[in-house]
mmCIF file as Biopython writes it, N, C-alpha, C and O atoms, coordinates in Angstrom:
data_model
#
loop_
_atom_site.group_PDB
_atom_site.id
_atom_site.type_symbol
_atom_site.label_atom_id
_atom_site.label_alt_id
_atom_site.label_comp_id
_atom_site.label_asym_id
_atom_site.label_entity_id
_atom_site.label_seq_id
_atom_site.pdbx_PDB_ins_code
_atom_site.Cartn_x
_atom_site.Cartn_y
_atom_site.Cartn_z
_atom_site.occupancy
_atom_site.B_iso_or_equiv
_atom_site.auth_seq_id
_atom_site.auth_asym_id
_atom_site.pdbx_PDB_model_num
ATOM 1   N N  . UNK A ? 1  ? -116.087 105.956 15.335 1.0 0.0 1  A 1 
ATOM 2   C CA . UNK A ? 1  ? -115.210 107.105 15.361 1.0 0.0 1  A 1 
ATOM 3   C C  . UNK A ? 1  ? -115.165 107.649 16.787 1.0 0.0 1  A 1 
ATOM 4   O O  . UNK A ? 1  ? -116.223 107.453 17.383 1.0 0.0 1  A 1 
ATOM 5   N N  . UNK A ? 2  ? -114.234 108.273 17.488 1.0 0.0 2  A 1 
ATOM 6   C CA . UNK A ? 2  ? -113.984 108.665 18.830 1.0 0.0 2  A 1 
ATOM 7   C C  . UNK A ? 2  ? -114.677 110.422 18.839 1.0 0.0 2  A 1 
ATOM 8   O O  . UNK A ? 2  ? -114.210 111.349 18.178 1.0 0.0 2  A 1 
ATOM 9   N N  . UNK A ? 3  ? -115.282 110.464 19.310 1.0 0.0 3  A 1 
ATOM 10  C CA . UNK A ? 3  ? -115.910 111.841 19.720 1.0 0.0 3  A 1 
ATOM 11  C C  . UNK A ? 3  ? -116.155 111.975 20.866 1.0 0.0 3  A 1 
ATOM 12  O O  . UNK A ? 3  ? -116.475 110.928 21.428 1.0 0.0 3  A 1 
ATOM 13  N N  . UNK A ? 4  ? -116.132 113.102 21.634 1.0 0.0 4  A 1 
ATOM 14  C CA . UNK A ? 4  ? -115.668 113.903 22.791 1.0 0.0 4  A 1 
ATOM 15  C C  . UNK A ? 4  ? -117.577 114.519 23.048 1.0 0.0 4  A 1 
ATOM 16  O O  . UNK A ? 4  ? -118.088 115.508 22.523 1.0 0.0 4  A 1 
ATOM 17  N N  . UNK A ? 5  ? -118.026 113.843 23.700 1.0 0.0 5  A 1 
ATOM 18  C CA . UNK A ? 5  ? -119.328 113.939 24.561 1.0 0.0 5  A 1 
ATOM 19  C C  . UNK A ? 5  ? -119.286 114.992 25.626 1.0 0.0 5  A 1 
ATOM 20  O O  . UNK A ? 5  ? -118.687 114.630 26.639 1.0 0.0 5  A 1 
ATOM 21  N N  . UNK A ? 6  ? -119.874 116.455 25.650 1.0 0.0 6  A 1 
ATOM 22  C CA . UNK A ? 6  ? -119.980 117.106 26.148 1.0 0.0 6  A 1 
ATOM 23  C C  . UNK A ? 6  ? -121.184 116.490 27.903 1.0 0.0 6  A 1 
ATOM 24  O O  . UNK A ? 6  ? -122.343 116.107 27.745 1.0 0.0 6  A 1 
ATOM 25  N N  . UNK A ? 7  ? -120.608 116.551 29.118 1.0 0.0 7  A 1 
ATOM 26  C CA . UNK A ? 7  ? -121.609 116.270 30.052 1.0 0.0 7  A 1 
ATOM 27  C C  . UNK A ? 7  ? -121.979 117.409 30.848 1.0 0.0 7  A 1 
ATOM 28  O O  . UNK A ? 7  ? -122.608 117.240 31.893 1.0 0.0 7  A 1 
ATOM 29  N N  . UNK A ? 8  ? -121.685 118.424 30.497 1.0 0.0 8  A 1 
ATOM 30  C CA . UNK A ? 8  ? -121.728 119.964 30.951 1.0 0.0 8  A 1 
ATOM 31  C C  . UNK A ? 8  ? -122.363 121.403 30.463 1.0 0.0 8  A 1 
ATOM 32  O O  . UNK A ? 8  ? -122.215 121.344 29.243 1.0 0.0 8  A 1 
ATOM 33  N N  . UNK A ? 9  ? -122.657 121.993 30.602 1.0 0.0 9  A 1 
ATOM 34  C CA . UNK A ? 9  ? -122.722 123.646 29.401 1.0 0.0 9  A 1 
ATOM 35  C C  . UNK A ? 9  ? -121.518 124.097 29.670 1.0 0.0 9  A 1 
ATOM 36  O O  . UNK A ? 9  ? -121.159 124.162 30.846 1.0 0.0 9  A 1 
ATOM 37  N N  . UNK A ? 10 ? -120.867 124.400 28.871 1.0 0.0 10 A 1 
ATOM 38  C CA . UNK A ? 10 ? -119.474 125.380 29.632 1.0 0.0 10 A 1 
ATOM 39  C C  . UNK A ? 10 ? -119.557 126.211 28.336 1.0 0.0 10 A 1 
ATOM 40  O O  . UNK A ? 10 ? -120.144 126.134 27.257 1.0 0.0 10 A 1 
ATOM 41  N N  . UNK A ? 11 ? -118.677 127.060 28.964 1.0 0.0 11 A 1 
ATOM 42  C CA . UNK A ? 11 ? -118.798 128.663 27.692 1.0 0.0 11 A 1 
ATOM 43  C C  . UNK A ? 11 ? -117.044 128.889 27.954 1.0 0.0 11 A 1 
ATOM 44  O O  . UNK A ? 11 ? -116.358 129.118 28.950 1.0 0.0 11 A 1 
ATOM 45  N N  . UNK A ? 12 ? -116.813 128.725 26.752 1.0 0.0 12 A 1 
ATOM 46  C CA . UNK A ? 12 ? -114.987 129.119 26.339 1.0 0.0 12 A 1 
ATOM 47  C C  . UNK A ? 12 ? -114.395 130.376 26.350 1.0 0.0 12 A 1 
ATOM 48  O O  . UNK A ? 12 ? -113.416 130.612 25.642 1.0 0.0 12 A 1 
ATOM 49  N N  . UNK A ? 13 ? -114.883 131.189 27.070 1.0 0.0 13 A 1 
ATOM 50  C CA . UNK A ? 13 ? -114.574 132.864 26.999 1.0 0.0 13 A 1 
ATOM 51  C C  . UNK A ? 13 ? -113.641 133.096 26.004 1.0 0.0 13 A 1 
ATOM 52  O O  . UNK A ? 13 ? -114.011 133.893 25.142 1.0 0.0 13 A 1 
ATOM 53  N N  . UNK A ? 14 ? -112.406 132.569 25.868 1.0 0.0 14 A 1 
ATOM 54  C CA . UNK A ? 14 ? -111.373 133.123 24.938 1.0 0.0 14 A 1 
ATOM 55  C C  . UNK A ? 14 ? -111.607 132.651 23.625 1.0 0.0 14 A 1 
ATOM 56  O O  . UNK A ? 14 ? -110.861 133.128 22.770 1.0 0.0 14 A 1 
ATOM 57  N N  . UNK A ? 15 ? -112.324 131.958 23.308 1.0 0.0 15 A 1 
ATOM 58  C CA . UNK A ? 15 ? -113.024 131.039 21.624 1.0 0.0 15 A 1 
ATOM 59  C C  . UNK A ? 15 ? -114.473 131.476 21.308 1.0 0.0 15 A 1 
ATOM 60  O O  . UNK A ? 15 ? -114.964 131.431 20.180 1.0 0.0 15 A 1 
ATOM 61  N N  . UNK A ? 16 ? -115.178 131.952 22.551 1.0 0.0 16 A 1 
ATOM 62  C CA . UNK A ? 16 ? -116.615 132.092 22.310 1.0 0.0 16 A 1 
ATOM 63  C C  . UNK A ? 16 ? -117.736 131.299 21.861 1.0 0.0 16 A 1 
ATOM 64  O O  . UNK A ? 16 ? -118.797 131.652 21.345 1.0 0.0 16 A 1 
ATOM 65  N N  . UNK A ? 17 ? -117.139 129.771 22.259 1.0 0.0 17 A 1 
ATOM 66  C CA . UNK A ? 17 ? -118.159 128.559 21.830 1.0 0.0 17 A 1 
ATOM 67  C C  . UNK A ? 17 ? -118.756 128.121 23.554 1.0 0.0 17 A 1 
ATOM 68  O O  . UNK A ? 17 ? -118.250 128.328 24.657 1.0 0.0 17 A 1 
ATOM 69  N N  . UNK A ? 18 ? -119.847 127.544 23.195 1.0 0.0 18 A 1 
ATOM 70  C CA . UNK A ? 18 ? -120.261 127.140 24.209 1.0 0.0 18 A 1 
ATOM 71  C C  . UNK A ? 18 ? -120.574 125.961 23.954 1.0 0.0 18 A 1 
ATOM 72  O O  . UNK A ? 18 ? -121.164 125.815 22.883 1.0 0.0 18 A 1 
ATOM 73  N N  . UNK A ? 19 ? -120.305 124.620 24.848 1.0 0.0 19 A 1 
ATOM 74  C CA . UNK A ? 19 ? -120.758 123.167 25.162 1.0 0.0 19 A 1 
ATOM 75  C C  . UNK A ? 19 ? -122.466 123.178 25.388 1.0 0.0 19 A 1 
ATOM 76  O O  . UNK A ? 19 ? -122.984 123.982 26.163 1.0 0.0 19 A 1 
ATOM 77  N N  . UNK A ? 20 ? -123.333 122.093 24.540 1.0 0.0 20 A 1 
ATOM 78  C CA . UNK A ? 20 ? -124.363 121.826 25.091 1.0 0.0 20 A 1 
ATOM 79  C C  . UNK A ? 20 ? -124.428 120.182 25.341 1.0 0.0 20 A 1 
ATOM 80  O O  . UNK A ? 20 ? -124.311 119.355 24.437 1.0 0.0 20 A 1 
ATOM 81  N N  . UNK A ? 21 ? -124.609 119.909 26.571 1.0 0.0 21 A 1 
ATOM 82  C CA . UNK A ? 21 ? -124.913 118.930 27.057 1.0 0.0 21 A 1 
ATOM 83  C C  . UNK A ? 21 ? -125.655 117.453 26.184 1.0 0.0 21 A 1 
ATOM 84  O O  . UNK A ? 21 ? -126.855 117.351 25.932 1.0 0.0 21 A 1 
ATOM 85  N N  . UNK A ? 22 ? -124.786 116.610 25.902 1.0 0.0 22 A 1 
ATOM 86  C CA . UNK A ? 22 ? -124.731 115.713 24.944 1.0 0.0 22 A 1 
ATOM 87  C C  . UNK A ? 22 ? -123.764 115.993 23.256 1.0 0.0 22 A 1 
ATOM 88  O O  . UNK A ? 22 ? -123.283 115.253 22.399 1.0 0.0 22 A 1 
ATOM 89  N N  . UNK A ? 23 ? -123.848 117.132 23.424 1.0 0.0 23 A 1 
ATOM 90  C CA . UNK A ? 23 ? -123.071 117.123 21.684 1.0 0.0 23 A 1 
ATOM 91  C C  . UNK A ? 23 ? -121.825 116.671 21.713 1.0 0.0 23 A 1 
ATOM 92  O O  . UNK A ? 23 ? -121.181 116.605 22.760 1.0 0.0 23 A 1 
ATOM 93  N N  . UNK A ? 24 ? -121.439 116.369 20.732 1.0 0.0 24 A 1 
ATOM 94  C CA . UNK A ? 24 ? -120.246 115.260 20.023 1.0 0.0 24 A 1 
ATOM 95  C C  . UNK A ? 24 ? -119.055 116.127 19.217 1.0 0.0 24 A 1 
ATOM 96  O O  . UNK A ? 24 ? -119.109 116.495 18.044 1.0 0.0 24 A 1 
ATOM 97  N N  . UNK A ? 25 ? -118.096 116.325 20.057 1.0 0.0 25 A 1 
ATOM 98  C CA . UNK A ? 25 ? -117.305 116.974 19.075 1.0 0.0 25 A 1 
ATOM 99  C C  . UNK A ? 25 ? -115.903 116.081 19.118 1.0 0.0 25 A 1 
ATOM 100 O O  . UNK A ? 25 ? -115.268 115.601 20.057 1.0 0.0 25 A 1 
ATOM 101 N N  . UNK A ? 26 ? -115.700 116.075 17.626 1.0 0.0 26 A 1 
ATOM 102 C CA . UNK A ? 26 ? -114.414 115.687 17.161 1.0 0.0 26 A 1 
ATOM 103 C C  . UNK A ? 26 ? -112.873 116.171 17.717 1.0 0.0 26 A 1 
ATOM 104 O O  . UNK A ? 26 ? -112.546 117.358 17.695 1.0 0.0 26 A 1 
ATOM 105 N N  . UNK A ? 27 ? -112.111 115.257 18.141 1.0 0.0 27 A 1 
ATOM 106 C CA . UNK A ? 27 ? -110.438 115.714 18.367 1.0 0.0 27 A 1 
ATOM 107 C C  . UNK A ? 27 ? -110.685 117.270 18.056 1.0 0.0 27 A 1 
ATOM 108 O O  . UNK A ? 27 ? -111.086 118.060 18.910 1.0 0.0 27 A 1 
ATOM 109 N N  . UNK A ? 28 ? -110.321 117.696 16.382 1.0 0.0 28 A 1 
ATOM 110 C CA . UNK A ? 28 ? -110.117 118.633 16.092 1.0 0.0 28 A 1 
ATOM 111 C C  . UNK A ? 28 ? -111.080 119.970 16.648 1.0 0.0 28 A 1 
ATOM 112 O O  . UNK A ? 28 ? -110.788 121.061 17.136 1.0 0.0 28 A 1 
ATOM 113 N N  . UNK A ? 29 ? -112.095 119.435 16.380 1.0 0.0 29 A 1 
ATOM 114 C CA . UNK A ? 29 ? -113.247 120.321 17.002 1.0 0.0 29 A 1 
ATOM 115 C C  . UNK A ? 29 ? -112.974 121.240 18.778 1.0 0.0 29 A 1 
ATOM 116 O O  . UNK A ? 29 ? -113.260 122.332 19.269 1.0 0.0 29 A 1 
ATOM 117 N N  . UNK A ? 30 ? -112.289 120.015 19.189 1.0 0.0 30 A 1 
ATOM 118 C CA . UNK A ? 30 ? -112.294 119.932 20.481 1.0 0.0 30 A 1 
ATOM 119 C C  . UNK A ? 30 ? -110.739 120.963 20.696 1.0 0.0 30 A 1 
ATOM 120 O O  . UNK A ? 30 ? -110.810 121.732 21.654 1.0 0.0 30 A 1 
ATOM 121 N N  . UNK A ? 31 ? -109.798 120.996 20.124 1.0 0.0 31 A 1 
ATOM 122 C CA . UNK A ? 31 ? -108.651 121.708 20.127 1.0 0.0 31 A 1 
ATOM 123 C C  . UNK A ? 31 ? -108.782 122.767 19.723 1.0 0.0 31 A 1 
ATOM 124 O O  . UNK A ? 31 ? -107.991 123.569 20.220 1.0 0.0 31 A 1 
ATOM 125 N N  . UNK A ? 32 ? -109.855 123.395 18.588 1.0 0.0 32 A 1 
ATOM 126 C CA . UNK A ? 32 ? -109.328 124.228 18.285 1.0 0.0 32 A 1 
ATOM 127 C C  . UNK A ? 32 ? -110.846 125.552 18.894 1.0 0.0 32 A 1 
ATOM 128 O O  . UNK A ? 32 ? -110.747 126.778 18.932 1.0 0.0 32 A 1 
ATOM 129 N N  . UNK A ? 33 ? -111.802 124.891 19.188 1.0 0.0 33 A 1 
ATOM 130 C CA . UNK A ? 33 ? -113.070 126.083 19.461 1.0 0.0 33 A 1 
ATOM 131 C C  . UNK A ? 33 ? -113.448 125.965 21.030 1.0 0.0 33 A 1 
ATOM 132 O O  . UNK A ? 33 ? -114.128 126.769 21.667 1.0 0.0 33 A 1 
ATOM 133 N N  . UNK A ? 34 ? -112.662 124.402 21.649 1.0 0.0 34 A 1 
ATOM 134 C CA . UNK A ? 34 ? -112.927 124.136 22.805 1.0 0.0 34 A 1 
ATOM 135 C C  . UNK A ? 34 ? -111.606 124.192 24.010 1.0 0.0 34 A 1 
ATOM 136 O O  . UNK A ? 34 ? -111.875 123.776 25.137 1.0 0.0 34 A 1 
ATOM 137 N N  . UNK A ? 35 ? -110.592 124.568 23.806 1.0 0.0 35 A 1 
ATOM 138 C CA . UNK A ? 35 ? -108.984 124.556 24.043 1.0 0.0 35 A 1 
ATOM 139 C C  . UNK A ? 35 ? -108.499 124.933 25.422 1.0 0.0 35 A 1 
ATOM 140 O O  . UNK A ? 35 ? -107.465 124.715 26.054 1.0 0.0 35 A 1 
ATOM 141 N N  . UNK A ? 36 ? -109.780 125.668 25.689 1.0 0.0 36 A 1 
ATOM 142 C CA . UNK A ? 36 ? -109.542 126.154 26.954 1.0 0.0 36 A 1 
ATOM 143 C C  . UNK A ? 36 ? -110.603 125.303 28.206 1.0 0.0 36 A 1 
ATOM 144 O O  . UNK A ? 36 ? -110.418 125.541 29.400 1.0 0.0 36 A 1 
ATOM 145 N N  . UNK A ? 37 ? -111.374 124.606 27.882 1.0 0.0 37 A 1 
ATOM 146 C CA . UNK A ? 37 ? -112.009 123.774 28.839 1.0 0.0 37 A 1 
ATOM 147 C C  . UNK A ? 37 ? -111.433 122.442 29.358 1.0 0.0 37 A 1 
ATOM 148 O O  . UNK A ? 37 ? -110.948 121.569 28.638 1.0 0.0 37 A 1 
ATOM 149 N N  . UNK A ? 38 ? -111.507 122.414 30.226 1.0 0.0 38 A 1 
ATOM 150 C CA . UNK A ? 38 ? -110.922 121.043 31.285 1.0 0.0 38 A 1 
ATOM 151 C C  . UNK A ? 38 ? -111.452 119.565 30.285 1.0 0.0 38 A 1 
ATOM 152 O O  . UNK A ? 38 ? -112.122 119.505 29.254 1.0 0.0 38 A 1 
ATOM 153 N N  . UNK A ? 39 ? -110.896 118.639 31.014 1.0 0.0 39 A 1 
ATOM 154 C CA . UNK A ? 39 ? -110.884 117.412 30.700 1.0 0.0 39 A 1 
ATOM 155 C C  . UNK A ? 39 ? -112.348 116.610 31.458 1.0 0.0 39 A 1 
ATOM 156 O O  . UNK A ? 39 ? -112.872 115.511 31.283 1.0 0.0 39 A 1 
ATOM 157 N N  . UNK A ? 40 ? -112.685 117.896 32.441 1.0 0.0 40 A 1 
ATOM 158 C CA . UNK A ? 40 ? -113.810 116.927 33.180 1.0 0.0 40 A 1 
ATOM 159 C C  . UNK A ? 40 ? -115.112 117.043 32.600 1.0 0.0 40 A 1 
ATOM 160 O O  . UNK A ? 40 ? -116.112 116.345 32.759 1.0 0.0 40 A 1 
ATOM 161 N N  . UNK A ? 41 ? -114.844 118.399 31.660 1.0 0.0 41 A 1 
ATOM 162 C CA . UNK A ? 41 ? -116.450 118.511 30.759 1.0 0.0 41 A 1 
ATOM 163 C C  . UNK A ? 41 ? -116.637 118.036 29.729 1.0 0.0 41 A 1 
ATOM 164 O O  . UNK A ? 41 ? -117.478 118.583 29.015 1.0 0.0 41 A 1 
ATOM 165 N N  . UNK A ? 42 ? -116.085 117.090 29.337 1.0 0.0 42 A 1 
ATOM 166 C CA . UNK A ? 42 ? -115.626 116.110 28.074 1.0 0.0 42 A 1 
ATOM 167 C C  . UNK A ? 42 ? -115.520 114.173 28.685 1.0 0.0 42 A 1 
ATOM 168 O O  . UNK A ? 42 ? -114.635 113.748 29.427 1.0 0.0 42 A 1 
ATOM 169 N N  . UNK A ? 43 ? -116.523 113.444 28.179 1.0 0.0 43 A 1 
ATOM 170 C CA . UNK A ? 43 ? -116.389 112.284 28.319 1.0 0.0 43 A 1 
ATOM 171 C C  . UNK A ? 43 ? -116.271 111.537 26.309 1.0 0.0 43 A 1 
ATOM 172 O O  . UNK A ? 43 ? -116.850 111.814 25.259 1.0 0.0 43 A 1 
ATOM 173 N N  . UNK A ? 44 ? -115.068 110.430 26.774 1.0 0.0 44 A 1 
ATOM 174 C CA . UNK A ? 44 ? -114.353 109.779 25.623 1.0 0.0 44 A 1 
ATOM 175 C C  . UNK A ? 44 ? -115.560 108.946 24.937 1.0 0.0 44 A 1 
ATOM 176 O O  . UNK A ? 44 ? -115.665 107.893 25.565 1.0 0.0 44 A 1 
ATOM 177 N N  . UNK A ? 45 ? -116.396 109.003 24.018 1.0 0.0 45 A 1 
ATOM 178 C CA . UNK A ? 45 ? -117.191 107.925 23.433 1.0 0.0 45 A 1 
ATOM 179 C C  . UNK A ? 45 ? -116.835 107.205 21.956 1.0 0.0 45 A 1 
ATOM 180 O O  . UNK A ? 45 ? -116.412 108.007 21.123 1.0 0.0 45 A 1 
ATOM 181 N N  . UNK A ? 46 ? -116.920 106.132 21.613 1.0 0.0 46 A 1 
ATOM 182 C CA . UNK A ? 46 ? -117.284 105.262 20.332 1.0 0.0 46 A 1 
ATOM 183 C C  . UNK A ? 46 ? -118.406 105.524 19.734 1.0 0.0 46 A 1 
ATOM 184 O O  . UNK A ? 46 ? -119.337 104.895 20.237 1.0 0.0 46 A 1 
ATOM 185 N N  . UNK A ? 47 ? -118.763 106.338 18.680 1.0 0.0 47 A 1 
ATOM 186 C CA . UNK A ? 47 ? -120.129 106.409 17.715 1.0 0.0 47 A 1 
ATOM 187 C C  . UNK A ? 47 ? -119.854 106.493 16.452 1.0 0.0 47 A 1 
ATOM 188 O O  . UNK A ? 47 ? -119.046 107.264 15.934 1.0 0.0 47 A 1 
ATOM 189 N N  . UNK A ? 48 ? -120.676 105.517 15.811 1.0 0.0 48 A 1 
ATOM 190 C CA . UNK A ? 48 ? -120.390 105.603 14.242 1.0 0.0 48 A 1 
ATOM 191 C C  . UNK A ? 48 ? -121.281 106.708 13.918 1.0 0.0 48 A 1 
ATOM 192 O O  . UNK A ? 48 ? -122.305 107.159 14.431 1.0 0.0 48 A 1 
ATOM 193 N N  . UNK A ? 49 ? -120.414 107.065 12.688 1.0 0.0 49 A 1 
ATOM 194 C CA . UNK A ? 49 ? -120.572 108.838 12.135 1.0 0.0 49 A 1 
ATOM 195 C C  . UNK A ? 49 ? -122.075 108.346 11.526 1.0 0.0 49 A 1 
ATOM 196 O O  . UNK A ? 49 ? -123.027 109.042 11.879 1.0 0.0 49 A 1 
ATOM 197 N N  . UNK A ? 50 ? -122.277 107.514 10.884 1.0 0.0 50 A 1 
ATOM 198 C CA . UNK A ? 50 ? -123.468 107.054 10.729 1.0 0.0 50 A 1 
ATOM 199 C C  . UNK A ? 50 ? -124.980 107.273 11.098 1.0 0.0 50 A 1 
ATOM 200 O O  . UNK A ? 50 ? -126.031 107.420 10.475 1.0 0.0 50 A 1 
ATOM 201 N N  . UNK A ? 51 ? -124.505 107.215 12.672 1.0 0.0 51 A 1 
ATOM 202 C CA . UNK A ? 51 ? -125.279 106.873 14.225 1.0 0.0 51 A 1 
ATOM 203 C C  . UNK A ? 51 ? -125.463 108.445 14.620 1.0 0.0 51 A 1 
ATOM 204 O O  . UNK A ? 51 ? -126.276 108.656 15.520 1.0 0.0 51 A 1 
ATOM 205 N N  . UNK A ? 52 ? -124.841 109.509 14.083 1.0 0.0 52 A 1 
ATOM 206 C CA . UNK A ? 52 ? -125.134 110.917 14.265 1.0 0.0 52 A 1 
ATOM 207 C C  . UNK A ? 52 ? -125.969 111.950 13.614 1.0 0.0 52 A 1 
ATOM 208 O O  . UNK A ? 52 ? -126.324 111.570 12.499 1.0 0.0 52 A 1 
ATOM 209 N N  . UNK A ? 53 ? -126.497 113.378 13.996 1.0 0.0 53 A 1 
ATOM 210 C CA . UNK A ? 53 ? -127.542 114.047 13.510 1.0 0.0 53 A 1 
ATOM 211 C C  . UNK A ? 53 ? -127.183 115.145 14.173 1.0 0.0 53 A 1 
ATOM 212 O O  . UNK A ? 53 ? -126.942 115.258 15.375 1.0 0.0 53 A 1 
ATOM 213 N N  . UNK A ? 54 ? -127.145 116.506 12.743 1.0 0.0 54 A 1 
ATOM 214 C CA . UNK A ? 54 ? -126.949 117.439 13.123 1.0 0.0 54 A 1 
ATOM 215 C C  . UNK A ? 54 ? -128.175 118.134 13.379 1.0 0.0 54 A 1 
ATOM 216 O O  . UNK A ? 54 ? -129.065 118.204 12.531 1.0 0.0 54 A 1 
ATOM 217 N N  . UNK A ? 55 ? -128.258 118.672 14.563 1.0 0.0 55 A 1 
ATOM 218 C CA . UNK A ? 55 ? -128.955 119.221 15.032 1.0 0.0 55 A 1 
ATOM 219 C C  . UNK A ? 55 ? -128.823 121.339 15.622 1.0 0.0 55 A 1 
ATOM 220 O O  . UNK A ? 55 ? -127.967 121.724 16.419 1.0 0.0 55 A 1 
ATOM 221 N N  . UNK A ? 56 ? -129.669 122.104 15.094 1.0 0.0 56 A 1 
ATOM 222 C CA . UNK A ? 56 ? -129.349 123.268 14.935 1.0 0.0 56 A 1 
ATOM 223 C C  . UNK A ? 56 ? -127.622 123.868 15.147 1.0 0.0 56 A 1 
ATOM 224 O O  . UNK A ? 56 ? -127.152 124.694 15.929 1.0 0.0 56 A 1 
ATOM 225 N N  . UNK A ? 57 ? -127.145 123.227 14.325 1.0 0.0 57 A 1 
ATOM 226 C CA . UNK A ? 57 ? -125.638 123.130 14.823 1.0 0.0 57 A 1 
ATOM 227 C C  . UNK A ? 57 ? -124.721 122.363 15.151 1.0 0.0 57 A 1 
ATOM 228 O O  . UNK A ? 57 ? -123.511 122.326 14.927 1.0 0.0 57 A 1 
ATOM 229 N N  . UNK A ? 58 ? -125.323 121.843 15.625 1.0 0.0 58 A 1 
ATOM 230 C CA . UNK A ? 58 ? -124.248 120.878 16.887 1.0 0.0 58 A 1 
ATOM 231 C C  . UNK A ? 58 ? -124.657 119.381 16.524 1.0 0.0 58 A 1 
ATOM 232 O O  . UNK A ? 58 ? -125.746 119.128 16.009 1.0 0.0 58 A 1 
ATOM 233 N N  . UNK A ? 59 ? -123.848 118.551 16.782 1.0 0.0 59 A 1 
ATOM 234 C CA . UNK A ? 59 ? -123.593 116.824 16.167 1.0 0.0 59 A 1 
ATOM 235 C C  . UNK A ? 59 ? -124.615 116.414 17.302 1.0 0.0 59 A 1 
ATOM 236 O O  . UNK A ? 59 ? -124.722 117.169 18.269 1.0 0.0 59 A 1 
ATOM 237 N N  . UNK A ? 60 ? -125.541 115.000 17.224 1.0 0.0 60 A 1 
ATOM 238 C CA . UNK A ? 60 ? -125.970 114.824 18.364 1.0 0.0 60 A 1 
ATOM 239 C C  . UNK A ? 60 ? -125.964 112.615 18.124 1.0 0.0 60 A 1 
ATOM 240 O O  . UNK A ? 60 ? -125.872 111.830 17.180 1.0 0.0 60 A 1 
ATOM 241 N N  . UNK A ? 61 ? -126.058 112.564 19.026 1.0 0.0 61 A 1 
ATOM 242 C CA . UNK A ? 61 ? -125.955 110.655 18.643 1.0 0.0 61 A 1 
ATOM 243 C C  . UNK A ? 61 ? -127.619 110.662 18.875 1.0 0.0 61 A 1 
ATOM 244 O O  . UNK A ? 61 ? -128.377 111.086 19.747 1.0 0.0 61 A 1 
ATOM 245 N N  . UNK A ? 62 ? -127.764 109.887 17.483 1.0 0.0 62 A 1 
ATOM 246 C CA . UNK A ? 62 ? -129.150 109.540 16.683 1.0 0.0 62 A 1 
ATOM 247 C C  . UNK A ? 62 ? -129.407 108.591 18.239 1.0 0.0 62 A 1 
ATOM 248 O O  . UNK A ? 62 ? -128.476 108.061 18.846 1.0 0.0 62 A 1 
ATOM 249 N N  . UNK A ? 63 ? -130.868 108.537 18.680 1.0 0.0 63 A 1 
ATOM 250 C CA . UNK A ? 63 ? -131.181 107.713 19.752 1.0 0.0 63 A 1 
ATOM 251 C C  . UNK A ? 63 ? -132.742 106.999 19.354 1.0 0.0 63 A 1 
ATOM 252 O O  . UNK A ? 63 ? -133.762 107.681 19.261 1.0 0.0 63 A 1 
ATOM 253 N N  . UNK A ? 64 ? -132.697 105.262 19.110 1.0 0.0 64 A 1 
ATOM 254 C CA . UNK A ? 64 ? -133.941 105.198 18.328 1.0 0.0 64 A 1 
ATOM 255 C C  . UNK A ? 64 ? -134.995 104.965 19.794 1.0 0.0 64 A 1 
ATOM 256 O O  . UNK A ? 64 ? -134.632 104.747 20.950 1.0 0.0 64 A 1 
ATOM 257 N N  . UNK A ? 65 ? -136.362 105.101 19.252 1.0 0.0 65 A 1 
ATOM 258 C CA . UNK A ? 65 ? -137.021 104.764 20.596 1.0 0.0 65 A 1 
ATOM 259 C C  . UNK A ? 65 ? -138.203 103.793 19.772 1.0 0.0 65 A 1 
ATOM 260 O O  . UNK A ? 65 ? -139.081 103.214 20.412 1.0 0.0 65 A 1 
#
């Protein structure tokens, strides 16, 4: 599934969400709580929904060690 990889903190003043560095947000996610942040605090990734874990909130890609 295509999810939108936060590589930044940014804070949306006019939505009141804030980016944490690694979380995964969806198209929709991304239009409607994130709308006002640039294209450069957002990198394009492939992760199966599977391969993810919500974490106090926020989506995170499962990482095995």
């Amino acid at each position: 599934m295509k999810f939108y990889k936060a590589v930044a903190e940014k804070h949306d003043y006019f939505t009141g969400y804030t980016t944490i560095v690694g979380e995964l947000v969806t198209q929709r996610e991304r239009d409607t709580k994130f709308r006002y942040l640039g294209d450069g605090v957002f990198t394009e990734v492939n992760v199966s929904k599977k391969k993810t874990v919500w974490i106090f909130g926020a989506r995170f890609e499962c990482v095995e060690v």
